[in-house]
PDB file of N, CA, C and O in Angstrom:
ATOM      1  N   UNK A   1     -71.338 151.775-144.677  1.00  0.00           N
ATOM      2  CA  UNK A   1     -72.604 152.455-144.870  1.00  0.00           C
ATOM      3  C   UNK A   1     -72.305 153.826-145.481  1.00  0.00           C
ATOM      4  O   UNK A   1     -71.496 154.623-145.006  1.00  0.00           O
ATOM      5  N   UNK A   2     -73.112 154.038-146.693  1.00  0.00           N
ATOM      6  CA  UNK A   2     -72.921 155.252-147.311  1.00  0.00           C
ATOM      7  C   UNK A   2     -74.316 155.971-147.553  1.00  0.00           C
ATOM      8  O   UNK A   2     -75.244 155.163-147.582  1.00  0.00           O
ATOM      9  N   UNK A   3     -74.671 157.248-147.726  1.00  0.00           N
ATOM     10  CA  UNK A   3     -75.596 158.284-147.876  1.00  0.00           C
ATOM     11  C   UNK A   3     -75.829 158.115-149.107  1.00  0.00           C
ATOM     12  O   UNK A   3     -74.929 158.167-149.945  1.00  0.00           O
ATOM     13  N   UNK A   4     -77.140 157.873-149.416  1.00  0.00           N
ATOM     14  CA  UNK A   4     -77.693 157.958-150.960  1.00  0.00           C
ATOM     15  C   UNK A   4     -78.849 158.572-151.235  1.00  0.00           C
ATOM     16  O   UNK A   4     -79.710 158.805-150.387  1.00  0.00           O
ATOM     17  N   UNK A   5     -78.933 158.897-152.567  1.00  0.00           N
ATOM     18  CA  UNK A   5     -80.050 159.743-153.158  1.00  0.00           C
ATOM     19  C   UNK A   5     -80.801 158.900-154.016  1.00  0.00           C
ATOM     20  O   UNK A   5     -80.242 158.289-154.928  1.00  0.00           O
ATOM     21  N   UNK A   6     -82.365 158.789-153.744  1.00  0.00           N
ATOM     22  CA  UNK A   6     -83.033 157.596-154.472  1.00  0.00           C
ATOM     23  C   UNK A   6     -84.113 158.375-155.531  1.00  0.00           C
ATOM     24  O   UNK A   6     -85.240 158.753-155.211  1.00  0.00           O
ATOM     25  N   UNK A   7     -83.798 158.449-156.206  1.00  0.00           N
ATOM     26  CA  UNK A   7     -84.259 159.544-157.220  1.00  0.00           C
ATOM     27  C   UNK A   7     -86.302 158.485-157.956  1.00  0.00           C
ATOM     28  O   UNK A   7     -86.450 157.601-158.800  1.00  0.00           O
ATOM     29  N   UNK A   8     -86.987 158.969-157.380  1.00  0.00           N
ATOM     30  CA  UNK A   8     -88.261 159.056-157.943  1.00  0.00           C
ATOM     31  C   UNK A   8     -88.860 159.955-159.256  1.00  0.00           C
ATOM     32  O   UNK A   8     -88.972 161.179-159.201  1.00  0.00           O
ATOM     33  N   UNK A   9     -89.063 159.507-159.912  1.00  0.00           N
ATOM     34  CA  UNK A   9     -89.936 160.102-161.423  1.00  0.00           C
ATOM     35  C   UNK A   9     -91.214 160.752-160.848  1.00  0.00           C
ATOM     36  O   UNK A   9     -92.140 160.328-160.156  1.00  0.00           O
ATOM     37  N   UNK A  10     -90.909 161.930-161.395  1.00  0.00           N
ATOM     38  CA  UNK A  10     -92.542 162.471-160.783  1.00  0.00           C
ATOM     39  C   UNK A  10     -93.815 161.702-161.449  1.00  0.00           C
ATOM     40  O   UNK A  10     -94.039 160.731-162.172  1.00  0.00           O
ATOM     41  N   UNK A  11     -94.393 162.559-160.876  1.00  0.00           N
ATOM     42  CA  UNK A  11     -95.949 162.158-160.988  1.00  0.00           C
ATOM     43  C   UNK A  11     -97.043 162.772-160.304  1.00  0.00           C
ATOM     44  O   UNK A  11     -96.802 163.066-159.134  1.00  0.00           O
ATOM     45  N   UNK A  12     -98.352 163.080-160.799  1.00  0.00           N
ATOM     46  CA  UNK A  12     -99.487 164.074-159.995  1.00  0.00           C
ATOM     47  C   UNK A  12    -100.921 163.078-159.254  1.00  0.00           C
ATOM     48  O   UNK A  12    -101.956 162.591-159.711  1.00  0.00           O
ATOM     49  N   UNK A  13    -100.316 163.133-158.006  1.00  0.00           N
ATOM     50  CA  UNK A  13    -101.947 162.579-157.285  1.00  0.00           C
ATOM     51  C   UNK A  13    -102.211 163.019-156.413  1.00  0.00           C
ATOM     52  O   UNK A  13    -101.444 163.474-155.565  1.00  0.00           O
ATOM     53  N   UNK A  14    -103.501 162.996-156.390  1.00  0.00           N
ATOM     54  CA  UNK A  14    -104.252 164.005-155.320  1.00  0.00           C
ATOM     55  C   UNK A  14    -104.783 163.023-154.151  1.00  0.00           C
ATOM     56  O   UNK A  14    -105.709 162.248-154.389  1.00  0.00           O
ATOM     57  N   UNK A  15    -104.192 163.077-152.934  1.00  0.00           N
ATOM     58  CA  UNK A  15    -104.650 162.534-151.901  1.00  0.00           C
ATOM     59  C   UNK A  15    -105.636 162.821-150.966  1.00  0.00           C
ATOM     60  O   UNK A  15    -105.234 163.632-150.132  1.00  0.00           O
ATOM     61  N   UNK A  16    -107.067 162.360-150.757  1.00  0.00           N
ATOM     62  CA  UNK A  16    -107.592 163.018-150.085  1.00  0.00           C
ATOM     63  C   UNK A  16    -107.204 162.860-147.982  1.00  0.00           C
ATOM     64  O   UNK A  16    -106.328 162.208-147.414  1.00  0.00           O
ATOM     65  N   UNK A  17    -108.038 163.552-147.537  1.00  0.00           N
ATOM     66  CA  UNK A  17    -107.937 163.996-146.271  1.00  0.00           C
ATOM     67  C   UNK A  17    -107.918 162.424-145.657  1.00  0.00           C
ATOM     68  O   UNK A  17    -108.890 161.705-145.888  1.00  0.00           O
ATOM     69  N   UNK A  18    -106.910 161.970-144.958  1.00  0.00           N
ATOM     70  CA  UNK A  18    -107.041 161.185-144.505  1.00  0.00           C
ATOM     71  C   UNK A  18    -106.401 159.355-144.970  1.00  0.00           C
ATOM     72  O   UNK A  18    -106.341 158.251-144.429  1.00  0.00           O
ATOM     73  N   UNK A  19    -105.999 160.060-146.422  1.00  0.00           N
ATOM     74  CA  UNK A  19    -105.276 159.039-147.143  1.00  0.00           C
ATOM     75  C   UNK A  19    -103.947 158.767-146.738  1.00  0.00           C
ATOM     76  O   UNK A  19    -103.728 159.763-146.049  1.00  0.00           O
ATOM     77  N   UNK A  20    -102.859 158.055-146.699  1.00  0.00           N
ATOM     78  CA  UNK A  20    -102.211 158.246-146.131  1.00  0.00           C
ATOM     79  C   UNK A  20    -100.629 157.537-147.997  1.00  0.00           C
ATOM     80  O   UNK A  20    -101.146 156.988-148.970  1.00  0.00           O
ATOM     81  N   UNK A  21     -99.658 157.672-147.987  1.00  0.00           N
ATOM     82  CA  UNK A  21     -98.299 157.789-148.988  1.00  0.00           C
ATOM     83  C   UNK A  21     -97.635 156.254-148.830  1.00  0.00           C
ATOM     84  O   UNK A  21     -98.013 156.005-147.685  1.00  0.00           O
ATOM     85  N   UNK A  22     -96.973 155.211-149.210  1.00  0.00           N
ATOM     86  CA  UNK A  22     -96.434 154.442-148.658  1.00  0.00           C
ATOM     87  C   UNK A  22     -95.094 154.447-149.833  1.00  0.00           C
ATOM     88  O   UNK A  22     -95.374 154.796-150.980  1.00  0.00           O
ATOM     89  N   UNK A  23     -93.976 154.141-149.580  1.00  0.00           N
ATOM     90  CA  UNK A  23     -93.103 154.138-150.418  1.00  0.00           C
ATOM     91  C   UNK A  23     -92.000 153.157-150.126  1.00  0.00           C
ATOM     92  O   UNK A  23     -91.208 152.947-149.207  1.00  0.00           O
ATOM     93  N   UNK A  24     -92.393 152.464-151.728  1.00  0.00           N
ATOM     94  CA  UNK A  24     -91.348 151.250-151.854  1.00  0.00           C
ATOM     95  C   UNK A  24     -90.349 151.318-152.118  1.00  0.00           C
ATOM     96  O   UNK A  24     -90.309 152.509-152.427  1.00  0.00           O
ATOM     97  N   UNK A  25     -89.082 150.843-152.312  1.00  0.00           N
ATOM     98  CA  UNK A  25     -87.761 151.009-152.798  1.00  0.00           C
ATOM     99  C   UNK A  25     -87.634 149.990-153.720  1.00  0.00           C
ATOM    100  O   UNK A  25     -88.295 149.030-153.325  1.00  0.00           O
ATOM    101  N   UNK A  26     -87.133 149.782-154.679  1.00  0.00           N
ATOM    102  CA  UNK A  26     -87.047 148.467-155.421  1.00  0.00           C
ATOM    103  C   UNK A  26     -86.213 148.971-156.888  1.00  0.00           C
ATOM    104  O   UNK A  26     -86.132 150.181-157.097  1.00  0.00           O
ATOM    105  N   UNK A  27     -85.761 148.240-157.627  1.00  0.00           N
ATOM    106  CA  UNK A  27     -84.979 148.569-158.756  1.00  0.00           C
ATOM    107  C   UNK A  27     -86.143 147.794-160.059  1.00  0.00           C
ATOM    108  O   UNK A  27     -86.929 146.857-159.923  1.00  0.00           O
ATOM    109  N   UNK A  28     -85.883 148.499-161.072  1.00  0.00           N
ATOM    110  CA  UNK A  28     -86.878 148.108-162.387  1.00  0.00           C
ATOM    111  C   UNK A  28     -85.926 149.148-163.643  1.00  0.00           C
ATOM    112  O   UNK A  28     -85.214 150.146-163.540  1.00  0.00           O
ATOM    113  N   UNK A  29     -86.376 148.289-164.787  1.00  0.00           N
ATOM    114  CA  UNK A  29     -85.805 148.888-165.993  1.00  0.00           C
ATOM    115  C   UNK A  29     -87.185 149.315-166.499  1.00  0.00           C
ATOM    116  O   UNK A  29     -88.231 148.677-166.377  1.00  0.00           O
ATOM    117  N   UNK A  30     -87.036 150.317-166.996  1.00  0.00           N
ATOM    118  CA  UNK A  30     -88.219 151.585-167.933  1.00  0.00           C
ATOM    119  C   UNK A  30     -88.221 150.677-168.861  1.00  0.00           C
ATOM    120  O   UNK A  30     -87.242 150.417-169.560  1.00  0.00           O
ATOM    121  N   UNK A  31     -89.754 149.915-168.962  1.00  0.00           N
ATOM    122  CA  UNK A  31     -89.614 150.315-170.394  1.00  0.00           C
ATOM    123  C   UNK A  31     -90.442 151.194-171.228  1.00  0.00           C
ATOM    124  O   UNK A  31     -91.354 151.809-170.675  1.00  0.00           O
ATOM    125  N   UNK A  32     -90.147 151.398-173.097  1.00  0.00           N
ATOM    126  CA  UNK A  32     -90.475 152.808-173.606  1.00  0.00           C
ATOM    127  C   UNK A  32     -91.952 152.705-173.843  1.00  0.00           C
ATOM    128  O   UNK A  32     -92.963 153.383-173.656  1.00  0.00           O
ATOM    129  N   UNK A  33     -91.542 151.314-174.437  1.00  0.00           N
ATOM    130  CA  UNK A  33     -93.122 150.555-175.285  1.00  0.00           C
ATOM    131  C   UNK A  33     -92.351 149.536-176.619  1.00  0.00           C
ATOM    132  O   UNK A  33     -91.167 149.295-176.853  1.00  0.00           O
ATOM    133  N   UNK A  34     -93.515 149.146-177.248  1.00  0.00           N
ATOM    134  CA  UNK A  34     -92.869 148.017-178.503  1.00  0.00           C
ATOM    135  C   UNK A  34     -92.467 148.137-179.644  1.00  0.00           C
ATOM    136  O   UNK A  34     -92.429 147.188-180.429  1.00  0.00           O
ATOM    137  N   UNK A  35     -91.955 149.789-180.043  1.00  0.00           N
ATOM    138  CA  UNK A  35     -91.536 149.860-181.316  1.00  0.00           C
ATOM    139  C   UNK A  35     -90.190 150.562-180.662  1.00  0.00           C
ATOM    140  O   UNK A  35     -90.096 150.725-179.445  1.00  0.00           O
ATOM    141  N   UNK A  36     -89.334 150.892-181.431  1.00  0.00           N
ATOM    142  CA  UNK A  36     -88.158 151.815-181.646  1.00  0.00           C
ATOM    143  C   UNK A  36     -88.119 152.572-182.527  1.00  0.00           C
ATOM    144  O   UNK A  36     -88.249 151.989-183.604  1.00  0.00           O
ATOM    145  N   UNK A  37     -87.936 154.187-182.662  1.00  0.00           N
ATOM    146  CA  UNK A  37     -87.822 154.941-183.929  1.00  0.00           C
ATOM    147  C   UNK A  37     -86.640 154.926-184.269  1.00  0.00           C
ATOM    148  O   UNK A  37     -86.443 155.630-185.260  1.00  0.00           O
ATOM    149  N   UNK A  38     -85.548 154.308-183.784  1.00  0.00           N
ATOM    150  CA  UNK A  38     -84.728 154.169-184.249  1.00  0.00           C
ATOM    151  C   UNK A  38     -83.714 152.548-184.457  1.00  0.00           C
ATOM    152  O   UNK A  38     -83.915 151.656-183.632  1.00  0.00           O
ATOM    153  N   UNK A  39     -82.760 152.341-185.505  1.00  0.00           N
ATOM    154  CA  UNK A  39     -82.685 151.055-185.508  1.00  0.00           C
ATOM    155  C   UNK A  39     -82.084 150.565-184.288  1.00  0.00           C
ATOM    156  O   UNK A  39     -82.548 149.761-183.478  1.00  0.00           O
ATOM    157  N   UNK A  40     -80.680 151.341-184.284  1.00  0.00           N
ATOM    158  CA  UNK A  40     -79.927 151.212-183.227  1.00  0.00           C
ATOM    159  C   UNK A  40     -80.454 151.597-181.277  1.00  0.00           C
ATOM    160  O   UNK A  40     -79.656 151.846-180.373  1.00  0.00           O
ATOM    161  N   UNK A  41     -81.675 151.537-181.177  1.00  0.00           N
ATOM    162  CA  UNK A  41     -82.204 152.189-180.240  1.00  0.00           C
ATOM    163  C   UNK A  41     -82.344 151.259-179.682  1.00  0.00           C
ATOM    164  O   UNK A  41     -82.437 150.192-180.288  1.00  0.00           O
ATOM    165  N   UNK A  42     -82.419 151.335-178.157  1.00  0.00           N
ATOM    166  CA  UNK A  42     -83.040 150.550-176.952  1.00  0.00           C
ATOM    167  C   UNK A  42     -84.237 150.307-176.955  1.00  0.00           C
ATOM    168  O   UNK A  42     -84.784 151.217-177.578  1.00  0.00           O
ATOM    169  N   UNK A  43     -85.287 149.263-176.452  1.00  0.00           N
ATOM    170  CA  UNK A  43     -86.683 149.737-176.586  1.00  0.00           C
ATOM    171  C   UNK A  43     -86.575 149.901-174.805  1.00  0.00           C
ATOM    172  O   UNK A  43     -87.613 150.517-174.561  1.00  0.00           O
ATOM    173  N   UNK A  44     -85.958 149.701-173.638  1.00  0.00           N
ATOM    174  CA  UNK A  44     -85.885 150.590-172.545  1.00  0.00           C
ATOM    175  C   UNK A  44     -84.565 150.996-172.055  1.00  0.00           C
ATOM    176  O   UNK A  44     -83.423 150.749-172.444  1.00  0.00           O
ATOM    177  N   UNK A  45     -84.978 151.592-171.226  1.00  0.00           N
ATOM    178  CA  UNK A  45     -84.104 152.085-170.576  1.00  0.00           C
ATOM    179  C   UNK A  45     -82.852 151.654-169.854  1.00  0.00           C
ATOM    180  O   UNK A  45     -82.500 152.107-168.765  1.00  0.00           O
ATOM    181  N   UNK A  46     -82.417 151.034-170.331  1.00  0.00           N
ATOM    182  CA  UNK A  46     -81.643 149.646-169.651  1.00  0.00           C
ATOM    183  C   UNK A  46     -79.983 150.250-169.268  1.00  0.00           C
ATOM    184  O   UNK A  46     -79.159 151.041-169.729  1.00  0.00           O
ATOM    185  N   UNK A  47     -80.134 149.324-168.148  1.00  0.00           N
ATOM    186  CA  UNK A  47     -78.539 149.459-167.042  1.00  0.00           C
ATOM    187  C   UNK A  47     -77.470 148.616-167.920  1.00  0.00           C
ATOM    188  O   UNK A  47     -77.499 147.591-168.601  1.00  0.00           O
ATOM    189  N   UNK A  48     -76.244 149.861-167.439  1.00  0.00           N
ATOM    190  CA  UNK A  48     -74.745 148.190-167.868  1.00  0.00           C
ATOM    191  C   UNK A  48     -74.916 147.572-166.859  1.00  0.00           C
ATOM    192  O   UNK A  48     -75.646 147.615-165.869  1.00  0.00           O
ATOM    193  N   UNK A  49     -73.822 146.754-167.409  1.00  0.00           N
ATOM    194  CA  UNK A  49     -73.668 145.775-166.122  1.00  0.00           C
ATOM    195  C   UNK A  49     -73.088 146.384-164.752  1.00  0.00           C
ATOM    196  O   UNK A  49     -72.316 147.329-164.921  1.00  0.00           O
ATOM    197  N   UNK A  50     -73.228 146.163-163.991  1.00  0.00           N
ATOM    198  CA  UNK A  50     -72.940 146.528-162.575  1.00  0.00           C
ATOM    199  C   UNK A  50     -72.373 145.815-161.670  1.00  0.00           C
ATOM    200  O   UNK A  50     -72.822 144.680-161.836  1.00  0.00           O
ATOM    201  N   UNK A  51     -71.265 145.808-160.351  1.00  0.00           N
ATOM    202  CA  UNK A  51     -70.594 144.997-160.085  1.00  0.00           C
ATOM    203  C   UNK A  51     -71.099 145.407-158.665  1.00  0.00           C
ATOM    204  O   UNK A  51     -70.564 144.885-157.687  1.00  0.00           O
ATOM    205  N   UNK A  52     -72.488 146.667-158.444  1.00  0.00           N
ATOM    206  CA  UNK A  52     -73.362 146.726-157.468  1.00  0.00           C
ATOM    207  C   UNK A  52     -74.318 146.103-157.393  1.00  0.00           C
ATOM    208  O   UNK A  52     -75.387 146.506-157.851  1.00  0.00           O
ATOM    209  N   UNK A  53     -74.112 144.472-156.541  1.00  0.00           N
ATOM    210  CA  UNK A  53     -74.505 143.367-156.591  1.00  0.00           C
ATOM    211  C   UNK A  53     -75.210 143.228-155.418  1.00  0.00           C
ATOM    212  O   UNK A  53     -74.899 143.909-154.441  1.00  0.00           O
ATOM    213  N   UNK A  54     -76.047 142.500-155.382  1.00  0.00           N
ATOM    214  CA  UNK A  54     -76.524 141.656-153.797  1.00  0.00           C
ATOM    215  C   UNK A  54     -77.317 142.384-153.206  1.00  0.00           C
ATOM    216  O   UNK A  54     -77.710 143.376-153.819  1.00  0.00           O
ATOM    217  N   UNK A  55     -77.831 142.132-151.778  1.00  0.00           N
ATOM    218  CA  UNK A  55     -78.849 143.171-151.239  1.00  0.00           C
ATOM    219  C   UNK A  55     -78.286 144.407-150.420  1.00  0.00           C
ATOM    220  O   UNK A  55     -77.197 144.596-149.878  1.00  0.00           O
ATOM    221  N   UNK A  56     -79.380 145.144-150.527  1.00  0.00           N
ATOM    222  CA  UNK A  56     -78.898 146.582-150.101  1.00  0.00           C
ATOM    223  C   UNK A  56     -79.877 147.090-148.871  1.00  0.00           C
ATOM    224  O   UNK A  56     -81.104 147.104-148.965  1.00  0.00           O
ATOM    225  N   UNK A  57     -79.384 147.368-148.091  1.00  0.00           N
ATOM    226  CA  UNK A  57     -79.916 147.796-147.073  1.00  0.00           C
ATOM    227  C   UNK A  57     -80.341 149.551-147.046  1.00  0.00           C
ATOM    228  O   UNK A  57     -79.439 150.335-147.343  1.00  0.00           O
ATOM    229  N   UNK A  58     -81.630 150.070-146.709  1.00  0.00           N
ATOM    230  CA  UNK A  58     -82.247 151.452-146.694  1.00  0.00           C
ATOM    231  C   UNK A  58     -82.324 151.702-145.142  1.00  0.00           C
ATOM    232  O   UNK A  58     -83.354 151.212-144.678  1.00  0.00           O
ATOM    233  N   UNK A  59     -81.503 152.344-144.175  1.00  0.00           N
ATOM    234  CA  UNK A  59     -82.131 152.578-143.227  1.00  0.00           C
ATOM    235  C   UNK A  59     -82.614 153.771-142.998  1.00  0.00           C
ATOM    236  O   UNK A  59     -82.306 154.816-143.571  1.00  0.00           O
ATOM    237  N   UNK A  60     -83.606 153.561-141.899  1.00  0.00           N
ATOM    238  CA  UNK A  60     -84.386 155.225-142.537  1.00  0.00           C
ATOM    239  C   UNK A  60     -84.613 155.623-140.668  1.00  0.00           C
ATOM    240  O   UNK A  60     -84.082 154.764-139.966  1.00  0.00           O
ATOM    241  N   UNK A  61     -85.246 156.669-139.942  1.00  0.00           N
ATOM    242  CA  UNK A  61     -85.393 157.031-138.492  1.00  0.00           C
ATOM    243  C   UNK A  61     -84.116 156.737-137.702  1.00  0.00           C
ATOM    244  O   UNK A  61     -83.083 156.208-138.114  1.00  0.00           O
ATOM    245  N   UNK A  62     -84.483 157.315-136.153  1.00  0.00           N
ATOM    246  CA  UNK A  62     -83.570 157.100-135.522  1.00  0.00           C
ATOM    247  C   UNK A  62     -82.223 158.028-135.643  1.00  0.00           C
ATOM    248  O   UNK A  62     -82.260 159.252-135.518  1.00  0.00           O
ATOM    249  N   UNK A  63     -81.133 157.346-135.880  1.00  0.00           N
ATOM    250  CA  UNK A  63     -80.074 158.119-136.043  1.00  0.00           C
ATOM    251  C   UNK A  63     -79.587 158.207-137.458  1.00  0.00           C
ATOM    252  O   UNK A  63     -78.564 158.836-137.728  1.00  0.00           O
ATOM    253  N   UNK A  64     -80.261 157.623-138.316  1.00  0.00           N
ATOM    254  CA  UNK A  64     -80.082 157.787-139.356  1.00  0.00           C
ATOM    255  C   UNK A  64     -81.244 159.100-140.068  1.00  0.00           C
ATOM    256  O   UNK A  64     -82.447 159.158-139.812  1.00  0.00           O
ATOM    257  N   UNK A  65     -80.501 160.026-140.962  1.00  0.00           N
ATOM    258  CA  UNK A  65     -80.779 161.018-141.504  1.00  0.00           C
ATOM    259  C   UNK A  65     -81.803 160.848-142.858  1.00  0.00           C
ATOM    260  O   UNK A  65     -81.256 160.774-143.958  1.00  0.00           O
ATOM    261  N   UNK A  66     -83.065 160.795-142.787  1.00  0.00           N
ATOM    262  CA  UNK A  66     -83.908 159.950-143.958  1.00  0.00           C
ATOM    263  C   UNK A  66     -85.181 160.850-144.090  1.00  0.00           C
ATOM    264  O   UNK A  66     -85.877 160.932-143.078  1.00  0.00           O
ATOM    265  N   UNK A  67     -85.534 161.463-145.087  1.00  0.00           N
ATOM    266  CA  UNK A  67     -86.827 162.161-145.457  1.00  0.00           C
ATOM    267  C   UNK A  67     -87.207 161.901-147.139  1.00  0.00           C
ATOM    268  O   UNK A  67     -86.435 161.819-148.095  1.00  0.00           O
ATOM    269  N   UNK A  68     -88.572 161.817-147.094  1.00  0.00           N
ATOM    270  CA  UNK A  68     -89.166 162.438-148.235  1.00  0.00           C
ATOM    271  C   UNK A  68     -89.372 163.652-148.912  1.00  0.00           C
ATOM    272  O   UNK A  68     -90.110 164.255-148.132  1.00  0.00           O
ATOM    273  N   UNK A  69     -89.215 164.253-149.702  1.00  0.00           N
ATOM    274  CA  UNK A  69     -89.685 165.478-149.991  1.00  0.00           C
ATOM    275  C   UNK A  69     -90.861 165.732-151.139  1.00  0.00           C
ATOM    276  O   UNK A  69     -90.727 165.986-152.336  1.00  0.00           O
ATOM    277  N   UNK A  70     -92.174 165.556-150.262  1.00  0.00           N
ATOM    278  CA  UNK A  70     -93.288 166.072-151.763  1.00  0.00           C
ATOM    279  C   UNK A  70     -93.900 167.677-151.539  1.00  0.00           C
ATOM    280  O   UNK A  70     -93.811 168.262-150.459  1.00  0.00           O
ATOM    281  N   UNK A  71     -94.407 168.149-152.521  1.00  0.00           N
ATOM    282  CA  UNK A  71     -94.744 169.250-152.391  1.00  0.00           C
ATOM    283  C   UNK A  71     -96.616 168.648-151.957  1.00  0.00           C
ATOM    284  O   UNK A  71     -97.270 167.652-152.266  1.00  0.00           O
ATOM    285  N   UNK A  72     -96.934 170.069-150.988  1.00  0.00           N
ATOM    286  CA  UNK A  72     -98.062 170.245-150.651  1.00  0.00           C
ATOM    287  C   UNK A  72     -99.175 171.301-151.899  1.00  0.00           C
ATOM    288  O   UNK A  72     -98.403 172.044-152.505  1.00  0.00           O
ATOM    289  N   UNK A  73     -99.846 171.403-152.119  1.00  0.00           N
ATOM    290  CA  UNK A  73    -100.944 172.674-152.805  1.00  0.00           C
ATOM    291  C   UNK A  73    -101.994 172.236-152.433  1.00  0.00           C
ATOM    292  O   UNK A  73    -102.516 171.122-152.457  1.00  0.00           O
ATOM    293  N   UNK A  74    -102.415 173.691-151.902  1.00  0.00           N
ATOM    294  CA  UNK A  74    -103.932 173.503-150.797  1.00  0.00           C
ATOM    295  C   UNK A  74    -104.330 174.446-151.943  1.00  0.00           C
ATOM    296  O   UNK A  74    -105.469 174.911-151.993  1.00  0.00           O
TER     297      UNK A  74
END
């Protein structure tokens, strides 16, 4: 078991009073859209290959060390 950093893309939403956050974990490739400006270009964002295979376990509470961090503005 190792400590990891799960890096989220921002983004702006306004939750009202009483709404409540849920957060998934899951892996996905970006994509840009359907053209390329360039020839040699990716149209996403795409992974090498990886030999970080199989399922992965997130444990989160308890004795394990696990937070979110969003900003508040009232």
């Amino acid at each position: 078991m190792v400590p990891v950093e799960i890096e989220l893309l921002p983004s702006g939403t306004l939750f009202k009073k009483g709404e409540s956050l849920a957060v998934v974990v899951k892996g996905n490739e970006i994509i840009k859209g359907n053209s390329t400006p360039l020839p040699n270009m990716k149209t996403r964002y795409e992974h090498e290959d990886t030999v970080n295979r199989g399922n992965h376990l997130v444990y989160t509470g308890g004795g394990y060390d696990s937070h979110l961090i969003i900003p508040v503005i009232e």
